[in-house]
Each structure stands twice: as C-alpha cells, then as structure tokens.
C-alpha positions, -999 to +999 in steps of 0.1 A: -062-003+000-054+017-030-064+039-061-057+014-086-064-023-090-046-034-123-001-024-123-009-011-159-022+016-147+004+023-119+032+046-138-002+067-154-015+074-118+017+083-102+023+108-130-004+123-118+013+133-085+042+148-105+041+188-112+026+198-148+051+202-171+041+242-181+036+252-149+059+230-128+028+233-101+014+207-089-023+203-104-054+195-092-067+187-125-045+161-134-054+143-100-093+144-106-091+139-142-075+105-137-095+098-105-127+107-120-121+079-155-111+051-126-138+049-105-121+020-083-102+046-071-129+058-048-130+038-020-091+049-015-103+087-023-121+086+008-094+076+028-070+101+017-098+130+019-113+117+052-091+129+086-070+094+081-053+114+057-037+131+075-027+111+106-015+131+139+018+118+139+035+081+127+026+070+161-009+076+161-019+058+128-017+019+119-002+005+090-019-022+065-004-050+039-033-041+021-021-068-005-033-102+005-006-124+009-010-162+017+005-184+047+019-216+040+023-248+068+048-273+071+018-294+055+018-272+024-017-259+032-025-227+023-047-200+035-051-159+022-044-135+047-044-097+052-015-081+078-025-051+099-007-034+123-024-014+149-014+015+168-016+014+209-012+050+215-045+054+198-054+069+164-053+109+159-061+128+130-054+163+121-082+184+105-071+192+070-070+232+085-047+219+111-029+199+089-021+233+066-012+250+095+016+224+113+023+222+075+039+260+076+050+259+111+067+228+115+073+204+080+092+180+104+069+174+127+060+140+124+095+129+120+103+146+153+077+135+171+089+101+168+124+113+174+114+127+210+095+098+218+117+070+213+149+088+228+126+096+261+122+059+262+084+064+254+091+033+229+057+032+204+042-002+199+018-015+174+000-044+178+005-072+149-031-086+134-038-111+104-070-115+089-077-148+074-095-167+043-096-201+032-097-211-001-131-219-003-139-190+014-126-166-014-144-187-040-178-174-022-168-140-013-191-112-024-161-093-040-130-102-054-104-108-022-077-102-041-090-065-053-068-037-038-094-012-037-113-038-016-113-047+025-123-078+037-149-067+063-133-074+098-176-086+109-169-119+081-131-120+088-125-109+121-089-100+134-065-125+154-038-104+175-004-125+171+021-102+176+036-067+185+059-041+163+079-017+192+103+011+174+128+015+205+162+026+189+169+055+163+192+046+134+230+066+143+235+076+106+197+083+085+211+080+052+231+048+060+202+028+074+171+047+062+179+065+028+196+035+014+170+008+026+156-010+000+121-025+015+100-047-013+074-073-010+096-100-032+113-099+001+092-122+028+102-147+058+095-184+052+058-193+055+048-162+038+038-164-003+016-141-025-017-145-040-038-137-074-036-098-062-025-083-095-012-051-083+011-074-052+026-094-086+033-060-104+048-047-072+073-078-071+092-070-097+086-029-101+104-021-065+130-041-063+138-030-101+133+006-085+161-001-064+183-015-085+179+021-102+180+035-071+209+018-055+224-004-082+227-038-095+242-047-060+220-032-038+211-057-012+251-058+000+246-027+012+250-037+051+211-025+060+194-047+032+225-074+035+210-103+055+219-122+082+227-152+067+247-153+036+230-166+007+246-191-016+237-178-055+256-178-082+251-138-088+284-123-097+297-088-110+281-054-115+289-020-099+299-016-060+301-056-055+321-053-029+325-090-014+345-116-024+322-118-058+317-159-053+358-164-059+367-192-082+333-207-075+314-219-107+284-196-111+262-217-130+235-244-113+236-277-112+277-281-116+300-305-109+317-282-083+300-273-050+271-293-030+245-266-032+211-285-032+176-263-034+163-270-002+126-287-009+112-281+020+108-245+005+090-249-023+056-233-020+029-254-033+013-247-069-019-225-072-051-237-082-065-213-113-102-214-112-103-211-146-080-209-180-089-179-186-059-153-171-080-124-162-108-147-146-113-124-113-116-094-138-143-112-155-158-118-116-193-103-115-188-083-083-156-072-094-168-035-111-190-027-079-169+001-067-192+021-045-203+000-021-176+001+005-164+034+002-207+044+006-205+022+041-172+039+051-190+076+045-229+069+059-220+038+087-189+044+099-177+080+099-194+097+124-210+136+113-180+156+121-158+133+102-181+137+073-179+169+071-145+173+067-142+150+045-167+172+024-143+204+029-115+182+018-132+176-013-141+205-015-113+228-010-092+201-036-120+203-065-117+240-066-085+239-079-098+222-109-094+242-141-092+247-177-121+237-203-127+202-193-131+216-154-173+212-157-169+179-172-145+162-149-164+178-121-193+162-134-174+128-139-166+128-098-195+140-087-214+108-103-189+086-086-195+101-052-238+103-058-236+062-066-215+056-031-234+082-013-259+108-015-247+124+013-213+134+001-227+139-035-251+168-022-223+180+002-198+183-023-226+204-045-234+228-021-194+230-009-187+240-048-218+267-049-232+242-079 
C-alpha cells in the first residue's frame, strides 16, 4: 500500500521527506503535519512504524505490486489482480533500537548481506503470488479495490502461488546495470494492463518522465533497459542516441514506405466506466473509511510485542515534533490513531507523558 491515494498529492508528500530548508535537517514536523491532514495515509503509517519497517535484510522481507493491475486472455477477458512476492527464507524484522544501532555500525548492511549470500551460492528465492477479482466482484467490494491505501483481504481473495523470483548472479559493474536502470510500471509483458487505480495511472507517466530526467530522452538504449527484441517506432533524435537513429526510414505512421502493421492481437480491450462521472470511485461510499484496516492490522494481527514497538516508534518519531503548531498536529494524529484503535491511541498518550 501507500500514504497517498490521489498523484496530486504525490510531489507535496515527498517534499515532506526532503530536509527543511532553514535547517537543512530533516524534520519530524513536516512528516506528521502532512500525515496528520491525510488520514488515508494511516493504514501505510502503520506499516512503516510497525517492525516491517524495518525489514532484517532484502532477503527476509516480500515485495508487493500494491497497484492492482489487470490480466488479459487471448479471449480479451479481463480480471483485477494484485502481485505479491513472498520471501522463503522467512520474514525478519529489526526492532527500531536495533535498527539505530546496525544503522551506526554497518550502513551497508543490507546490501552486503545479499552480496555474501548470492556469491556463497546461497541463491534467495521468493515465491511469485497473484491475488484475483472479477469484475463483478469489485463492483460489490466493501472498499474501493483500486484504493492504494487499501488490501484486498487475502480470507475474500486468497493467494494462488504461480511462480518463483531467485536472485542468483551479481551485476559486474553497479552503476552500469543498477544505477542506470530505469524500472516503471508503463513497462509490462503482454497479458498484463492497468486498472482505475489513480495513483498506478499518475505513476505511468511520472517515472518514466523521471528517467528521462534522469537519464535522458534516450534512455531505454542504454544496454540494461534496451530490450531483447528491437522495437520498430518511428522515435528518432535526442541526446546519446546512439544506434542507427531509424536511417533513411520515414518516421511518420501509416506511410507509403515500410510494412509495419500494429499487431491487433495486442490491443487491450476497452474499460467499462460505471459511471460518467470521472471521479466515480472517489464519490464510493466506503471510499473515506480509512481506519478500518490499519485498526485490524494493530488489535488482530500484530501480536503484543509487535504492538509495542510499534507504540515506541511512534513515539520516539512524535517527539521530534516542534514549533507552535506541535500540540495541534499532535492532536490531529492522535484522533487518527483513537478512530483505528484505542489501543495505540492510549499507548501513544502515555509514550508522550500526555
């Protein structure tokens, strides 16, 4: 999941991980400030502030879509789904004590962790999971299934195990194949398409416009993001091209010229809108209920020692809260966290001597 449900609202939140512009520290306030006006942040809050934030090493910690996505068949049916990918050498948090304290001995640990283990042929494997939705089953879900603050409860939509992610080989040269590896979810395999998910459509065009800042106008002929088969475009110019630019070829579709034909086969199938109206699943009754799932995630599921950590996480981040709005933004999370759970509300009062 996420902090945020709406792109809008993306470059404001991540400006609240930058350092403040007097101080050039970074600032607690700014994070709960923001946190505490967008209350569908919670459910992700708890996350990050629970002991999954701060995962043992990249081997010990599964990976999520989170975005729901939709697969297409060769019938042109289409269902919603949800990827997960979930570790088999079994999840392991750090405490956030022990988190501070590998933090100051070792800032490379995770990265050298999986260094060691792939070179000693001790190859970590995650297995591949999709959760899946029908169309009519998203029209009767309880909350919006295309809501990135949401999960679809495994209990409705249980997980189906088709596949398995193995990292065996470590790239010769980082910068070559890591630094300048442009990953974005425009990019997908036949069979794979997108959804209603607002932030997934924001996130289509804000990352690979990131790397095009990044890397430049020609970024994907750079031999890690080039792919396997060469694609016939009619794309030319712009700094570092640096193959044969298209030649004399017209670069203009149709023409006269070439026999390039769109391939029909690959055109996904239109989406249904429930409604005219374009911010329908805004408008969705269960759409503001943002306490709920982050409340089952804190009472059901944590167990007591996860809980309170998650309380001295809290805890130890609220008190860096300052200035003369500090009471009221205090105030403004502590009503979020009393309307998921009780619990945490009265053990983030007592942490804060309130």
């Amino acid at each position: 999941m996420f902090f945020i449900k709406d792109p809008k609202k993306f470059g404001d939140f991540i400006h609240t991980q930058k350092r403040h512009p007097k101080t050039n520290l970074k600032d607690a306030t700014m994070f709960r400030d923001f946190l505490s006006l967008n209350p569908e942040s919670m459910h992700q809050v708890m996350i990050l502030f629970s002991d999954r934030g701060t995962p043992y090493s990249y081997r010990n910690m599964n990976g999520y879509g989170s975005h729901t996505f939709s697969m297409i068949n060769h019938k042109n049916e289409r269902v919603w789904v949800k990827f997960h990918i979930k570790t088999k050498q079994g999840i392991k948090n750090f405490t956030g004590p022990e988190a501070d304290a590998m933090r100051s001995k070792d800032p490379d640990w995770a990265q050298g962790d999986l260094v060691k283990a792939i070179e000693s042929g001790d190859y970590p494997k995650w297995s591949f999971n999709i959760q899946v939705m029908t169309e009519e089953q998203a029209k009767k879900f309880k909350w919006n299934p295309f809501d990135l603050t949401k999960v679809w409860p495994h209990s409705d939509f249980p997980l189906t195990e088709d596949g398995e992610v193995e990292l065996n080989k470590i790239p010769v040269n980082y910068f070559r194949d890591v630094e300048q590896a442009a990953f974005a979810p425009a990019h997908v395999p036949d069979g794979i398409g997108y959804s209603y998910d607002k932030m997934l459509q924001g996130r289509l065009l804000s990352y690979p416009d990131a790397h095009r800042h990044r890397l430049g106008p020609n970024y994907e002929q750079i031999p890690v993001n080039r792919p396997l088969n060469k694609p016939h475009n009619y794309e030319r110019d712009g700094f570092m091209r640096v193959d044969d630019n298209g030649g004399d070829k017209p670069n203009y579709f149709p023409n006269s010229f070439d026999d390039i034909e769109p391939d029909e086969e690959y055109r996904e199938p239109a989406m249904k809108m429930d409604s005219d109206i374009a911010d329908w699943y805004d408008r969705n009754e269960h759409d503001d209920d943002h306490f709920t799932q982050p409340g089952l995630l804190f009472d059901k599921v944590m167990t007591d020692q996860e809980r309170e950590n998650t309380i001295n996480n809290l805890v130890g981040h609220m008190k860096g809260i300052s200035g003369p709005k500090r009471e009221e933004i205090i105030k403004r999370q502590l009503d979020h966290f009393s309307k998921a759970s009780r619990k945490l509300a009265d053990g983030v009062v007592k942490g804060l001597g309130m």
